[in-house]
C-alpha positions as CSV (number, residue, x, y, z in Angstrom):
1,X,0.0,0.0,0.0
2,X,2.9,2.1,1.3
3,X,4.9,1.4,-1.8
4,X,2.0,2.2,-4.9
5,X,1.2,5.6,-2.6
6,X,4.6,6.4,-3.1
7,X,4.8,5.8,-7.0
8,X,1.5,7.2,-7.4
9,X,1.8,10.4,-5.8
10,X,4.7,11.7,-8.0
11,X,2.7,10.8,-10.9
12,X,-0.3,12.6,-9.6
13,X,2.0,16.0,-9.1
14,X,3.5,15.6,-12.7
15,X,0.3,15.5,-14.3
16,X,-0.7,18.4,-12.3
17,X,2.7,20.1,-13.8
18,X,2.1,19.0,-17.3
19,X,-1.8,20.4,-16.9
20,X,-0.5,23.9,-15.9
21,X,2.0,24.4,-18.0
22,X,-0.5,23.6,-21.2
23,X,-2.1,26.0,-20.0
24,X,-0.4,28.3,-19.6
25,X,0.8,27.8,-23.0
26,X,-2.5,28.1,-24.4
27,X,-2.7,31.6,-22.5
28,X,0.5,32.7,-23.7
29,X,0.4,31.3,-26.8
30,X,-3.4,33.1,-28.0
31,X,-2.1,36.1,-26.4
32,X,1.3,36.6,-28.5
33,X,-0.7,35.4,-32.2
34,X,-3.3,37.8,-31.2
35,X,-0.3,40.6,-30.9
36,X,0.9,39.8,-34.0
37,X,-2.4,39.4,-35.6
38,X,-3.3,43.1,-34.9
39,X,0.1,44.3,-35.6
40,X,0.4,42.8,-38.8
41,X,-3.4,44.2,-40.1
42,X,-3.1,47.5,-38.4
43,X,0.4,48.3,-40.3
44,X,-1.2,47.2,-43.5
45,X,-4.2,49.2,-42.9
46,X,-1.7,52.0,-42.6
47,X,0.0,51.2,-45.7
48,X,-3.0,50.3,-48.0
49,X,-5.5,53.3,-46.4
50,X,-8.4,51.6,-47.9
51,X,-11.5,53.3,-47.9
52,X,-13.5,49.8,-46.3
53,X,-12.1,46.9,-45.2
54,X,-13.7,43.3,-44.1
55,X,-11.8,40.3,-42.1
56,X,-12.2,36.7,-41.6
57,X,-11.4,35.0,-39.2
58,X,-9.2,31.1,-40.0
59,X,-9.3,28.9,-37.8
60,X,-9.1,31.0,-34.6
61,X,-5.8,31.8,-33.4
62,X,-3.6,30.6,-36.4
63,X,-4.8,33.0,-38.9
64,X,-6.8,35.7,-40.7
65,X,-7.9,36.9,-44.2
66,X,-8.2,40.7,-44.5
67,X,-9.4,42.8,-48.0
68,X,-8.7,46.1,-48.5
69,X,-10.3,48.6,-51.2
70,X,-8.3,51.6,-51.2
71,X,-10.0,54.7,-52.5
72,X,-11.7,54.6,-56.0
73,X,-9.1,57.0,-58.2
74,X,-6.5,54.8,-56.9
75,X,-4.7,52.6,-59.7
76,X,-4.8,49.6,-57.4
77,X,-8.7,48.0,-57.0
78,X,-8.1,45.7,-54.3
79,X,-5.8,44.3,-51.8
80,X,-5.8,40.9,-49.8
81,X,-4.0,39.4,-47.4
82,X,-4.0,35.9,-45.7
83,X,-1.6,35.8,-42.6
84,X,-1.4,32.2,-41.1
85,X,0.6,31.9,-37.7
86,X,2.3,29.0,-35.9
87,X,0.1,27.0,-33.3
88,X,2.1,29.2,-30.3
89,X,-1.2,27.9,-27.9
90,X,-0.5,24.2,-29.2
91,X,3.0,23.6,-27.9
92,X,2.4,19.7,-28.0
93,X,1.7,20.2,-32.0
94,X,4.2,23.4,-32.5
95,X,7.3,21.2,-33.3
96,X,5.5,19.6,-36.5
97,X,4.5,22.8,-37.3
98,X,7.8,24.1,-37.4
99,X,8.8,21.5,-39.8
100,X,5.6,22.0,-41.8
101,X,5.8,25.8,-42.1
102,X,9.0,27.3,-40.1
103,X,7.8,30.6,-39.6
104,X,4.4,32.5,-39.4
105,X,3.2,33.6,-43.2
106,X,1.8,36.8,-44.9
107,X,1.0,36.4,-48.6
108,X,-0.7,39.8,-49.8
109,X,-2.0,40.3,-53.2
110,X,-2.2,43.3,-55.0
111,X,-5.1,43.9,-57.9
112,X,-4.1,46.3,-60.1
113,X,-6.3,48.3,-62.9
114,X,-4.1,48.7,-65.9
115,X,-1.7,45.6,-67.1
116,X,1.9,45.6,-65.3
117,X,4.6,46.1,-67.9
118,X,5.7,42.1,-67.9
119,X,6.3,39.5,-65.6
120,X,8.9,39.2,-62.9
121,X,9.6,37.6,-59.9
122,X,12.0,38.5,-56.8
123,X,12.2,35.4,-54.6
124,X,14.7,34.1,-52.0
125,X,16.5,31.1,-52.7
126,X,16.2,29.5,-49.6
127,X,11.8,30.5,-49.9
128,X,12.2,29.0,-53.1
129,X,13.5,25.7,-51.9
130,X,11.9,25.3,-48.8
131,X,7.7,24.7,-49.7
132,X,7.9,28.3,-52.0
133,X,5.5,28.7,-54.8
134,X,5.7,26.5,-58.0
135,X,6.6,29.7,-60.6
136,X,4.7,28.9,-63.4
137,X,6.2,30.2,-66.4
138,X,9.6,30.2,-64.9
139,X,11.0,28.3,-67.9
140,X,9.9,31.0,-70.2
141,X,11.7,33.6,-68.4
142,X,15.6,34.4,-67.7
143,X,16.5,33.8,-64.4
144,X,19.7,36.0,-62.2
145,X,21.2,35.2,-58.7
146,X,21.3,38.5,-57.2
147,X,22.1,39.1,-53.4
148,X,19.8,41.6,-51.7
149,X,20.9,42.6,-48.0
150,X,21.8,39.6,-46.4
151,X,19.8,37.2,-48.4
152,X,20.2,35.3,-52.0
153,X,17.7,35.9,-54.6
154,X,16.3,34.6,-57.7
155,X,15.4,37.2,-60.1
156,X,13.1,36.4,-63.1
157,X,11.8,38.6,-66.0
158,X,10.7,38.4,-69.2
159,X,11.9,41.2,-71.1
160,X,15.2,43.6,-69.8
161,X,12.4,46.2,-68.8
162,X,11.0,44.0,-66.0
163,X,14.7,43.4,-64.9
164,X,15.6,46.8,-64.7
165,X,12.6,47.9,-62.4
166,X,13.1,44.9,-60.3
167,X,17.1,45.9,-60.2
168,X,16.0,49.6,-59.5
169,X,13.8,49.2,-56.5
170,X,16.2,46.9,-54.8
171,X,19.3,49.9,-55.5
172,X,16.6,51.9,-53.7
173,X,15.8,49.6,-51.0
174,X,18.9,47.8,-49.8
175,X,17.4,45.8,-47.4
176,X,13.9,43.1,-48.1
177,X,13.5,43.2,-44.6
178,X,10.7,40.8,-44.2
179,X,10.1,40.2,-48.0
180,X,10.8,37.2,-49.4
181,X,8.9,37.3,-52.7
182,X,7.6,39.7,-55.1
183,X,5.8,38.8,-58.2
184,X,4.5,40.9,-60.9
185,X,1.6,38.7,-63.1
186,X,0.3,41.2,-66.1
187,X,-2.1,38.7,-67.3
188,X,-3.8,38.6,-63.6
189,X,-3.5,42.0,-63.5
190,X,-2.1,41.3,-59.8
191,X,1.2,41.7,-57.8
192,X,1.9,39.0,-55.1
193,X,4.0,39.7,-52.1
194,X,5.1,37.1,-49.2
195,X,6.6,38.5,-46.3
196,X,7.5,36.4,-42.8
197,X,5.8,38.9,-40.1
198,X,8.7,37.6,-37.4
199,X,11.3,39.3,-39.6
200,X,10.8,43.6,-39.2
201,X,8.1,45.3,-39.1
202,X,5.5,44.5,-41.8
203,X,5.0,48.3,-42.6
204,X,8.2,49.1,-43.2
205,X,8.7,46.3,-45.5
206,X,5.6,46.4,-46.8
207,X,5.1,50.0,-47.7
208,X,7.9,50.3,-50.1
209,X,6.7,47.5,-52.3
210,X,3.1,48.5,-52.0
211,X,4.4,52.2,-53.7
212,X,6.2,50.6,-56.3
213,X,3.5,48.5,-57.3
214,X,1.6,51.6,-57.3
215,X,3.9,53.9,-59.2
216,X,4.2,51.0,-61.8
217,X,0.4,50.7,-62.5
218,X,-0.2,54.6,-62.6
């Protein structure tokens, strides 16, 4: 009797442990999504200034889709933006989910009015290899390594044009920041842009791409 009280009753305490520190996980874990959540929307609110905006929810804690509709004499129609965070209130499923995704995920997409002037793409090498977007008409285009800040970057285009904007707005922004992949797609009329939340601010990254886009579709 003596001896399974005595092998029980650590048991009993470690469960205990184990329950409050899920817990607390859970707490901590909704809290510091929600904090990004808000951070991420509110500094592309500031970027965008759309005139309305509307939000779904995904999935709780682990995401959110936002659309923006700047003002009508704007060249750009419509933006949208799908963040999607790592499980930080799951902690027992957080280590898959780090192999899954790695890092928390904005993808923001740009509708445009008139056609973009080709198509190009700006992606990171490492993005590219690690669950990055299948480029579609990648064999079509020319392809450059091109390092940008601290990072390794493909850089595709279709015609020198294309190349030289993309090679201009990195001379004037030397540093992505937190983008990892811009893509211009005339016959979608859209731009696409990823950017990993966790790396810099998203407004600061964001806002410079988001001009360009702008300037180019003027």
């Amino acid at each position: 009797m003596g001896f399974n009280g005595y092998v029980t009753a650590p048991a009993f305490y470690l469960i205990i442990a184990f329950s409050c520190l899920i817990t607390y996980g859970i707490y901590w874990g909704i809290r510091h999504n929600r904090r990004i959540l808000f951070s991420v929307f509110n500094s592309l609110i500031a970027v965008v200034k759309p005139d309305e905006q509307t939000f779904t929810n995904i999935g709780g804690y682990v995401g959110c889709h936002a659309n923006l509709y700047p003002r009508e004499e704007s060249p750009i129609v419509q933006v949208d933006a799908t963040l999607t965070l790592l499980p930080r209130h799951a902690w027992l499923y957080m280590p898959v989910s780090i192999l899954i995704m790695r890092y928390d995920r904005l993808f923001v997409t740009v509708h445009v009015k008139p056609r973009l002037p080709g198509e190009g793409h700006l992606i990171e090498t490492k993005y590219a290899g690690f669950r990055g977007p299948e480029i579609t008409n990648a064999w079509k285009m020319s392809r450059d390594t091109i390092r940008w800040g601290r990072h390794d970057f493909h850089l595709y285009y279709d015609t020198y044009k294309v190349r030289d904007r993309l090679n201009g707005f990195i001379r004037q922004n030397p540093d992505p920041g937190a983008v990892r992949h811009i893509a211009l797609v005339p016959h979608q009329r859209k731009g696409f842009v990823f950017l990993i939340p966790g790396e810099g601010r998203v407004d600061l990254s964001f806002a410079p791409v988001y001009e360009w886009m702008t300037s180019l579709a003027a």
